[in-house]
C-alpha positions as a Python dict, from the first residue, in 0.01 Angstrom:
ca = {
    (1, 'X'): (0, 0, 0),
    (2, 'X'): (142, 370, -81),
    (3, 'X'): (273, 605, 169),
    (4, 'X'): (-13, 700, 419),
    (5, 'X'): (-42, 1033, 486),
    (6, 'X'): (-262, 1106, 791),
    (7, 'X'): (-340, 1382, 1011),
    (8, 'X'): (-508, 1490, 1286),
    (9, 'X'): (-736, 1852, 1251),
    (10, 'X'): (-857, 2135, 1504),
    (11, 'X'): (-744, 2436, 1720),
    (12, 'X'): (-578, 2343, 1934),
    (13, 'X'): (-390, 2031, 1841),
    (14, 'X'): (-89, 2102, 1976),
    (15, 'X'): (-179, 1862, 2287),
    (16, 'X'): (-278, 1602, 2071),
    (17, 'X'): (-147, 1262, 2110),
    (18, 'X'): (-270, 1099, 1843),
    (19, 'X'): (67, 1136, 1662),
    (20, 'X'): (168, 878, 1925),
    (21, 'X'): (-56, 626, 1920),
    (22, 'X'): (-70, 616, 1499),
    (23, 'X'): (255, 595, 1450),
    (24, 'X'): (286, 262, 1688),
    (25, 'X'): (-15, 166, 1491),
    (26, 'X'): (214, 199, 1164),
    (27, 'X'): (437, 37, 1296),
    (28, 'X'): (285, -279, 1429),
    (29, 'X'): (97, -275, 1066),
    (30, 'X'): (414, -316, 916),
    (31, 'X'): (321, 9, 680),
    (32, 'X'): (479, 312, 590),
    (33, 'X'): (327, 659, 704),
    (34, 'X'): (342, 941, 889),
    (35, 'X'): (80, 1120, 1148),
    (36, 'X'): (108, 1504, 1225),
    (37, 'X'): (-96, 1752, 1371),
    (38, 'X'): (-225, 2038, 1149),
    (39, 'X'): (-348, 2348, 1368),
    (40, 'X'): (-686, 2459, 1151),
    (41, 'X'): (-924, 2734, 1134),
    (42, 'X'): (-1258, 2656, 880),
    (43, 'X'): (-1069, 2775, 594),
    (44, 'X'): (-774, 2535, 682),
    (45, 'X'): (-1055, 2226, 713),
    (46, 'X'): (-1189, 2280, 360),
    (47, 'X'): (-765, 2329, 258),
    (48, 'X'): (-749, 1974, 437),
    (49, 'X'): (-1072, 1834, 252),
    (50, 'X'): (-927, 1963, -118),
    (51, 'X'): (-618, 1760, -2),
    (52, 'X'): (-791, 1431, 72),
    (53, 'X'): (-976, 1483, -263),
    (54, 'X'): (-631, 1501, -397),
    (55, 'X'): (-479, 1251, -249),
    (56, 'X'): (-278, 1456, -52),
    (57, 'X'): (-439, 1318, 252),
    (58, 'X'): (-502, 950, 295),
    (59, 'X'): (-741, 996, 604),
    (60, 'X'): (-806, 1260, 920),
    (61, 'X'): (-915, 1255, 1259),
    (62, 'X'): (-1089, 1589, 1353),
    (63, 'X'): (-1142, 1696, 1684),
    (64, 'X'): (-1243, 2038, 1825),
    (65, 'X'): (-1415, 2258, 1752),
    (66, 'X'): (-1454, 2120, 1349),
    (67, 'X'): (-1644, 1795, 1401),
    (68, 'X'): (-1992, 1944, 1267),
    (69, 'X'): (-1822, 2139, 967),
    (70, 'X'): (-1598, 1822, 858),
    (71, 'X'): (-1956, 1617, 881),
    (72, 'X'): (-2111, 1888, 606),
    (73, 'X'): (-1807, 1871, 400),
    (74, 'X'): (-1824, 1527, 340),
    (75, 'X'): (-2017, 1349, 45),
    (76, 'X'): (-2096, 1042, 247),
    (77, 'X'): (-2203, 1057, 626),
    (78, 'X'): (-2246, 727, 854),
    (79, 'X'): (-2566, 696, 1037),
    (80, 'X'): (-2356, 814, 1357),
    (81, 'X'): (-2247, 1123, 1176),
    (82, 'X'): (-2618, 1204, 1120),
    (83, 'X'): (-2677, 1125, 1423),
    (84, 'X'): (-2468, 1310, 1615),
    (85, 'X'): (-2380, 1594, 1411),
    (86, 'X'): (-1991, 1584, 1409),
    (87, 'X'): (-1745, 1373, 1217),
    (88, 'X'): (-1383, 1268, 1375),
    (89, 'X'): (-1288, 1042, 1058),
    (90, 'X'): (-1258, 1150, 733),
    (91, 'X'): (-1123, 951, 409),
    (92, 'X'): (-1153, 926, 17),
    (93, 'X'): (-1355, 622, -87),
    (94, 'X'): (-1484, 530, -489),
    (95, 'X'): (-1431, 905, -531),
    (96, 'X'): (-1657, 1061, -263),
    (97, 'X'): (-1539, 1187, 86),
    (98, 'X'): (-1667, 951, 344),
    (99, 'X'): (-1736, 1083, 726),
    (100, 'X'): (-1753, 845, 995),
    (101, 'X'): (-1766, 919, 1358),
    (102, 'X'): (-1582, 649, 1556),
    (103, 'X'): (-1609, 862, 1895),
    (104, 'X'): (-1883, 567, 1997),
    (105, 'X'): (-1636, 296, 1951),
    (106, 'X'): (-1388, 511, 2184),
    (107, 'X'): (-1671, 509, 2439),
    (108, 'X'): (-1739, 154, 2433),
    (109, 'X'): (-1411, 63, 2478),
    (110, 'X'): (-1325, 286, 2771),
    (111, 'X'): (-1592, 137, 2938),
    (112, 'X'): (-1516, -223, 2911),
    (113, 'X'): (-1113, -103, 2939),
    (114, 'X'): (-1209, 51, 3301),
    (115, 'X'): (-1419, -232, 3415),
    (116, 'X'): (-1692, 55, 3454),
    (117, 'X'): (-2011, -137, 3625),
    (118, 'X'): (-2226, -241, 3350),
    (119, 'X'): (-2558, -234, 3494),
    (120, 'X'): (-2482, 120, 3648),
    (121, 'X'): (-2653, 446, 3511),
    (122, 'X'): (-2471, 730, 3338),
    (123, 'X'): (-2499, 1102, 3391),
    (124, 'X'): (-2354, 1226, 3094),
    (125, 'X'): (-2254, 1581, 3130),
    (126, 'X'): (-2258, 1816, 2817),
    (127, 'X'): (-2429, 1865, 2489),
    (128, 'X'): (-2226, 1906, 2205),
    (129, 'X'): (-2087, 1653, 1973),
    (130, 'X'): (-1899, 1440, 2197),
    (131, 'X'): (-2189, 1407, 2397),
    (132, 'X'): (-2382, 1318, 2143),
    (133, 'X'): (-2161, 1009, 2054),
    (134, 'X'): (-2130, 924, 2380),
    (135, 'X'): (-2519, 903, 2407),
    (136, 'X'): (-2541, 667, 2087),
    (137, 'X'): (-2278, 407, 2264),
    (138, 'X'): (-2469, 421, 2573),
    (139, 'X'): (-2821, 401, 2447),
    (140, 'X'): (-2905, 49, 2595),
    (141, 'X'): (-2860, 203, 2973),
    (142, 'X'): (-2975, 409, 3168),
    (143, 'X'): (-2838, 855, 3062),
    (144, 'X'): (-2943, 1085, 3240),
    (145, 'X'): (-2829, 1435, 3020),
    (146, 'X'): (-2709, 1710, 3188),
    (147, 'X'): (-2577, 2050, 3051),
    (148, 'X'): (-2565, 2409, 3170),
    (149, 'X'): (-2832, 2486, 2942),
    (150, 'X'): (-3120, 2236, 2945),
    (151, 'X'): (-3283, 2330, 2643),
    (152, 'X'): (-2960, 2234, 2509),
    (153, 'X'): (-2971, 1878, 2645),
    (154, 'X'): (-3357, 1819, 2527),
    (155, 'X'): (-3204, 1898, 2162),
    (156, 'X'): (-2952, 1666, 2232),
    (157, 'X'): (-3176, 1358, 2332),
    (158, 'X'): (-3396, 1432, 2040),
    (159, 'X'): (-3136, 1496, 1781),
    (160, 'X'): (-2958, 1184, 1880),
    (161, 'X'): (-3312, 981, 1879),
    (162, 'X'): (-3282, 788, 2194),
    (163, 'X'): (-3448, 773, 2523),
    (164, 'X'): (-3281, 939, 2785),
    (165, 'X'): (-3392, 1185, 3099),
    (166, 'X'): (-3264, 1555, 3121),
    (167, 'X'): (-3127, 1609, 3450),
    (168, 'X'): (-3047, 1933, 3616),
    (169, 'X'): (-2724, 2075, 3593),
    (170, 'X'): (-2513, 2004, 3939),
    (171, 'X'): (-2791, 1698, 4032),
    (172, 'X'): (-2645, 1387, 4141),
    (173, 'X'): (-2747, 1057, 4045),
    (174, 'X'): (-2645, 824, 4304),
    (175, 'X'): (-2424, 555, 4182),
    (176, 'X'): (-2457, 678, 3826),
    (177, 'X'): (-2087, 676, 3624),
    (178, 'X'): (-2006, 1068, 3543),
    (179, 'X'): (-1967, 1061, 3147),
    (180, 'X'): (-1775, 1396, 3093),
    (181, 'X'): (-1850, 1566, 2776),
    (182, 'X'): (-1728, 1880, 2836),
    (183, 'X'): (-1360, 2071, 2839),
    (184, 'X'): (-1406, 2086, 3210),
    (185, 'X'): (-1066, 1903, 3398),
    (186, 'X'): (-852, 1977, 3088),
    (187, 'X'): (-698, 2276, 3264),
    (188, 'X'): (-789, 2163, 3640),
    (189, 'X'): (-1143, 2250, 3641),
    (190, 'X'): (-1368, 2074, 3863),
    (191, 'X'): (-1740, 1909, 3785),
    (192, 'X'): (-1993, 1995, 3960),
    (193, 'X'): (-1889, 1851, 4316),
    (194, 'X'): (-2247, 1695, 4447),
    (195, 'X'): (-2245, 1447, 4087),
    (196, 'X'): (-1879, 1347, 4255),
    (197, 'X'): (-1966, 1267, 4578),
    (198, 'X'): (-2260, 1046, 4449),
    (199, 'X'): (-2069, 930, 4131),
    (200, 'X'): (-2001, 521, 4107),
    (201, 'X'): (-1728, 588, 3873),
    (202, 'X'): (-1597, 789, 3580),
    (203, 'X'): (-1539, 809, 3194),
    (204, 'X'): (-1352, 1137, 3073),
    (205, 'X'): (-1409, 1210, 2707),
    (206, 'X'): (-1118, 1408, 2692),
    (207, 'X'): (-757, 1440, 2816),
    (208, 'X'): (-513, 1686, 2912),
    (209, 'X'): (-185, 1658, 3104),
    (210, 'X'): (-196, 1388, 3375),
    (211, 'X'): (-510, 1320, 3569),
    (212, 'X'): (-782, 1529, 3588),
    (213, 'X'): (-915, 1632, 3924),
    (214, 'X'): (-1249, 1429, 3920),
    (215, 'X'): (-1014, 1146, 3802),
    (216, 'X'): (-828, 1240, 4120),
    (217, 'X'): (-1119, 1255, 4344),
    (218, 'X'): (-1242, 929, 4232),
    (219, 'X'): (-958, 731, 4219),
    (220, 'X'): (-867, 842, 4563),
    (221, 'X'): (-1212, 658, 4664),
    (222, 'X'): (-1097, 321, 4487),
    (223, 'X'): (-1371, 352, 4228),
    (224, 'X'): (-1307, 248, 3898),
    (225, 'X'): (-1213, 578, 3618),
    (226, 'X'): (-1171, 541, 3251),
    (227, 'X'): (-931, 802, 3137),
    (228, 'X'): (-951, 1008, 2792),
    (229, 'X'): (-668, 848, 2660),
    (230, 'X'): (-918, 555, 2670),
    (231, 'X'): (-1141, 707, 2470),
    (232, 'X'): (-822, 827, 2259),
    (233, 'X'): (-766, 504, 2145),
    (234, 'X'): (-1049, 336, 2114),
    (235, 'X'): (-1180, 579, 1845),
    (236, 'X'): (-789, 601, 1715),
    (237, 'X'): (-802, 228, 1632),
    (238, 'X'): (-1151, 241, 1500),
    (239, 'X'): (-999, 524, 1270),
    (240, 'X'): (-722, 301, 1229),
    (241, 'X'): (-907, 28, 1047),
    (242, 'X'): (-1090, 226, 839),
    (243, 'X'): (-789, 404, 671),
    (244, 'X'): (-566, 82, 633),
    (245, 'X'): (-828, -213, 664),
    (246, 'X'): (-573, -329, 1000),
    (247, 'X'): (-695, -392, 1327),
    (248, 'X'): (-461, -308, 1569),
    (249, 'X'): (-455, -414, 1921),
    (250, 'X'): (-551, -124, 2121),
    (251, 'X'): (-265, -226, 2377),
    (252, 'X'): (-18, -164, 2113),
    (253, 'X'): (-105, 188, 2173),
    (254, 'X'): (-147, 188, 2493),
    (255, 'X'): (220, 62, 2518),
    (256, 'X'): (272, 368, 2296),
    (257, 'X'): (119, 597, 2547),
    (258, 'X'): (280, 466, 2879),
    (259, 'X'): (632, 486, 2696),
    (260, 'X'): (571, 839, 2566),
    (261, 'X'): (481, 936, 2937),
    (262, 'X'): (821, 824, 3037),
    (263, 'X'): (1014, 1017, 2830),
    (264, 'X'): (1207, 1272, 3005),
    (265, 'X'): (1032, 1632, 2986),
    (266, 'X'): (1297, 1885, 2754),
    (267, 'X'): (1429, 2171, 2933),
    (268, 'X'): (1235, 2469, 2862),
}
């Protein structure tokens, strides 16, 4: 196989760890690559989607806030791309650039990671794209949607085309696991507190530096919390095998993770 060239796309990236857990992923493989982040504004995406055309790029991951356009620049999109309206996986295939979202794989697997109860309900908080993959992994339970706006959240449900309730913003669902869709904890925000104090447990979508604070609160209580660098690599190795056609064990990037966490913080 030929050098892989593979990148991760959005604004901001800089926080990113994707780099990380690819480059174990290369590794283990036993192929030669490299992962980087590319900072992108909509001009940049369509630079990026010219450069998979070209071969420049073997594959991307796209995260915020370009999921939706990298979907409509794509000549192929995967039922969950329609679906959901965003794309995190891009790639060249017989000619045509493929979209794939593999954000429900990174779902499912933080879930069954966590040891999140299975037979619980979910109050997944948010609207946007993430939310809407997070709704097609969990459409066998129980979702309740919640989002600041609800028209927003009856869009979601019907885009998505599942069932699931619309639940006011703030209202708890007692022993329900918080699915958090939204940027809120990545710079020490805090949910909503009454959908803590009733929460049976917790899935972050996304991931900043260290715990977030309903990770915190939860944790504290002993109840089980999936972090977002679960999600990170369940869709990463999802992503993973599409690219290279190699499953990796998602503890080899795990490993990756816990080891880059250890490394000594560089003097500012």
């Amino acid at each position: 196989m030929a050098f892989l060239h593979l990148a991760v796309l959005g604004d901001p990236v800089a926080h990113s760890l994707s780099p990380v857990i690819h480059a174990a992923a290369l590794e283990f493989a036993g192929l030669e690559g490299a992962y980087s982040r590319r900072q992108v504004d909509r001009r940049g995406m369509r630079r990026a989607a010219d450069d998979l055309r070209a071969g420049r790029l073997t594959g991307a991951n796209v995260t915020m806030p370009h999921k939706a356009l990298a979907a409509g620049l794509a000549d192929r999109r995967s039922g969950a791309v329609v679906r959901s309206g965003g794309a995190n996986t891009l790639w060249m295939e017989n000619g045509r650039l493929h979209a794939d979202s593999t954000d429900p794989d990174g779902v499912r697997f933080a879930w069954q990671h966590a040891q999140l109860p299975g037979d619980a309900p979910a109050l997944l908080l948010g609207a946007g794209a993430a939310a809407a993959a997070a709704l097609l992994a969990l459409s066998d339970r129980d979702v309740r949607v919640a989002a600041r706006r609800p028209q927003a959240a009856h869009q979601l449900v019907a885009r998505v085309g599942v069932e699931a309730a619309v639940a006011p913003w703030g209202q708890p669902v007692p022993g329900a696991v918080l699915v958090n869709a939204t940027p809120l904890g990545m710079r020490g925000e805090a949910l909503p507190a009454g959908v803590l104090e009733e929460a049976g447990g917790l899935l972050e979508l996304a991931y900043g530096r260290g715990q977030t604070p309903a990770e915190a609160v939860l944790a504290a209580r002993g109840l089980p919390v999936a972090s977002g660098e679960l999600m990170l690599v369940g869709q990463g190795a999802a992503s993973f095998a599409i690219w290279t056609g190699v499953e990796v064990p998602p503890t080899v990037m795990l490993e990756a993770l816990a080891a880059h966490r250890d490394q000594p913080t560089p003097p500012a």
